[in-house]
N, C-alpha and C positions, 0 to 999 in steps of 0.2 A: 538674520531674518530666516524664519523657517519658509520651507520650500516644499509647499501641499501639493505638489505635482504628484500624480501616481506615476510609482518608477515603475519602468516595463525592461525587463530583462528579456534577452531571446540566446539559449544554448542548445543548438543543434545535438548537439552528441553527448549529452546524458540526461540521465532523470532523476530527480531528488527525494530522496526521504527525508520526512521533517519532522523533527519532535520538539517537543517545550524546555527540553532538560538540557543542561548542557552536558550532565554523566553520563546522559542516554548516550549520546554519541561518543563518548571515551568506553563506555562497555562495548559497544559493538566495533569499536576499534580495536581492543585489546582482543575481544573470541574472535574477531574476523569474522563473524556472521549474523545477519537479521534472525529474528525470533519470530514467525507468525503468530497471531492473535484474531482471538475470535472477534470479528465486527459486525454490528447489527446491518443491515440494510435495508432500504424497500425496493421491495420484488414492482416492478412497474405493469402490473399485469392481475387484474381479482385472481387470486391463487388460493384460495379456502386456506387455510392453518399455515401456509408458505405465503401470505401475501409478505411478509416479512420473515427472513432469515438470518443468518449469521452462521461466517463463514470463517476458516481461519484464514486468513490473508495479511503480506504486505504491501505497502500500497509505497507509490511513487508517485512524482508527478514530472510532466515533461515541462521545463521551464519559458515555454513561448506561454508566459500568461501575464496576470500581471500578480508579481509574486508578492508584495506588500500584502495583499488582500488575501491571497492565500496562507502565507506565514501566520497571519494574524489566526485563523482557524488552526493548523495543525501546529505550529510552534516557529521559533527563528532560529532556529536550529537544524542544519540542514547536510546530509554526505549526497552531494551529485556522484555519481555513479555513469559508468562509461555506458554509451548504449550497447556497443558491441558485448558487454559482460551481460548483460540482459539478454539480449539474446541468447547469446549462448546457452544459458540456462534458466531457458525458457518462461521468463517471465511475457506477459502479453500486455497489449496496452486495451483500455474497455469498450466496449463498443456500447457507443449512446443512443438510445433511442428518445426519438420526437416522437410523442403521444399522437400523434394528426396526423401522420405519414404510414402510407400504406404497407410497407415493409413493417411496422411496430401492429399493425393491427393483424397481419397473415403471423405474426408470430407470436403474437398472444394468443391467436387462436390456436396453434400449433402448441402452446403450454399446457392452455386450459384442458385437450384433447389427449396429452400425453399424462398430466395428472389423474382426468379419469379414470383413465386405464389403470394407473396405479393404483389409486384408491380402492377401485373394484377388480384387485388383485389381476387384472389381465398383463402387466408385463412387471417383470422382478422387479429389488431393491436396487440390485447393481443399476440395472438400464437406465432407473428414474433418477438414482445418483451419479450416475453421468453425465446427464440431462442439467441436473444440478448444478455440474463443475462449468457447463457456458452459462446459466443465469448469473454465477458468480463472478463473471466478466460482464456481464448488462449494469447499463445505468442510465435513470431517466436524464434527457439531455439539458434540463435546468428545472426549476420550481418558482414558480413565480409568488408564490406565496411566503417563499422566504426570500425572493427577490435575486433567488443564485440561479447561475448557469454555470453546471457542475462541467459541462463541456472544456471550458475554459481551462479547467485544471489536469486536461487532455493524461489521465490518470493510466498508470501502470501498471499491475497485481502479479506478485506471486503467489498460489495457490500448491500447496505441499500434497504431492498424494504419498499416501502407504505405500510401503511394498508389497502388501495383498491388492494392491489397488486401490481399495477403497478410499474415500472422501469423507472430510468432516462438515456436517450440516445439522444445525439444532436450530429450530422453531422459535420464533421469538420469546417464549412461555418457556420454556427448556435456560435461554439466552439470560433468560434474569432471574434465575436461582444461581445465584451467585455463588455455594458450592461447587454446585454443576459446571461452573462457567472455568471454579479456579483449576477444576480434575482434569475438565479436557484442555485448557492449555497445561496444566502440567505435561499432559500425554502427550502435547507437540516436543518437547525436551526431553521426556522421555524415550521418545522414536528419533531425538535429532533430526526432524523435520524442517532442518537449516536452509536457512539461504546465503551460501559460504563464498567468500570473496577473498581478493587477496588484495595487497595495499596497491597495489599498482590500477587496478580497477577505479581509483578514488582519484576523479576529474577537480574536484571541488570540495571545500569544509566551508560554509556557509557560516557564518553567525552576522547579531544583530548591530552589536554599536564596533566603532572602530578604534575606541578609547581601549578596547576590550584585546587588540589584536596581537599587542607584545605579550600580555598575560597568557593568552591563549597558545600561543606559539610554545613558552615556556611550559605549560602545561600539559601539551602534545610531548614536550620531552622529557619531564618530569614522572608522569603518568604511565609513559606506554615503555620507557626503555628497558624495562624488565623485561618486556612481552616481543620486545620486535627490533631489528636491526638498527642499527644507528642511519643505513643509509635511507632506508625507510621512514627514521622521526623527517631527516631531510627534508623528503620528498613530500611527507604529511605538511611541515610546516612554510613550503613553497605554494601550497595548493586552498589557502589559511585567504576568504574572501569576505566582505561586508554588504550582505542585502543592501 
């Protein structure tokens, strides 16, 4: 008899990246590092040509949610990740805004006022793309129209800057010329705009069915032992869980 409960997981100490593939998670096992990529968003705020952006980012999520529901969206495929390695380098978790709450409307005003300025060339590129790199940590705090409360998936970002500094940001119009889109993520690999971890960082390997989990196991040894120490397949295939 199947068992329609929604399962609710809670891991304090890490956050998980999720994909649909199960090679995605053997490639970034083998380089030992995430890829950022550019992702469209909405900006929660009338921002004339910026109401929507895209940013490069990876994203995580903190597992007090209910993970069924979110696997089904980004994939059942999953590397939980130590929080302390986040930290360290410096990924941040998002900060969500309530549309109704007075903190989200002093700071929209505070957007719309910093935008102008730009527009009408009153403060640089650099300043207003700085400006940038914290909207790319904003997120509206659910959508009731699509019935989600993005809250829930109490989300994590890495955001790559340059070493001139600078930050990648393209316009939603920019975002879906799909030339466009494949040159500047090439140009995050290009610059090795990594986010590089080493196996001991990896709390968890997440997959979907449990029929799956001696396959899997073998496949962590089969796969990666070119790439990585035998005590490491070990450890990879001790840390081997079923949503």
């Amino acid at each position: 008899m199947h068992n329609n409960t929604k399962k609710r997981i809670k891991y304090d100490n890490i956050i998980t990246h999720f994909t649909k593939k199960r090679d995605t998670i053997f490639k970034i096992l083998i380089c030992k590092y995430f890829i950022p990529k550019y992702n469209i968003q909405e900006i929660p705020y009338e921002l004339d040509k910026y109401n929507q952006a895209a940013f490069p980012i990876v994203c995580f999520c903190d597992c007090d949610v209910d993970i069924m529901k979110h696997t089904c969206k980004y994939g059942k495929f999953g590397l939980g990740m130590k929080k302390e390695w986040a930290v360290k380098n410096g990924l941040n978790p998002v900060f969500y805004f309530n549309s109704n709450s007075f903190v989200t409307k002093n700071f929209k005003t505070t957007v719309e006022k910093l935008a102008l300025l730009y527009f009408n060339g009153k403060i640089n590129k650099k300043d207003w793309y700085n400006f940038l790199y914290i909207i790319a940590f904003t997120k509206e705090y659910g959508n009731k129209e699509k019935n989600e409360i993005y809250y829930e998936e109490r989300e994590w970002r890495f955001f790559p800057i340059k070493q001139d500094g600078s930050i990648g940001v393209l316009t939603k119009t920019m975002y879906e010329n799909y030339l466009l889109i494949k040159h500047e993520n090439s140009k995050i690999e290009d610059n090795k705009l990594f986010l590089k971890f080493e196996i001991q960082d990896i709390e968890k390997i997440f997959i979907p069915k449990y029929e799956d989990i001696k396959i899997f196991k073998r496949e962590i040894k089969n796969r990666l032992e070119a790439n990585i120490s035998e005590e490491d397949i070990k450890y990879l295939t001790n840390k081997v869980e079923v949503l």
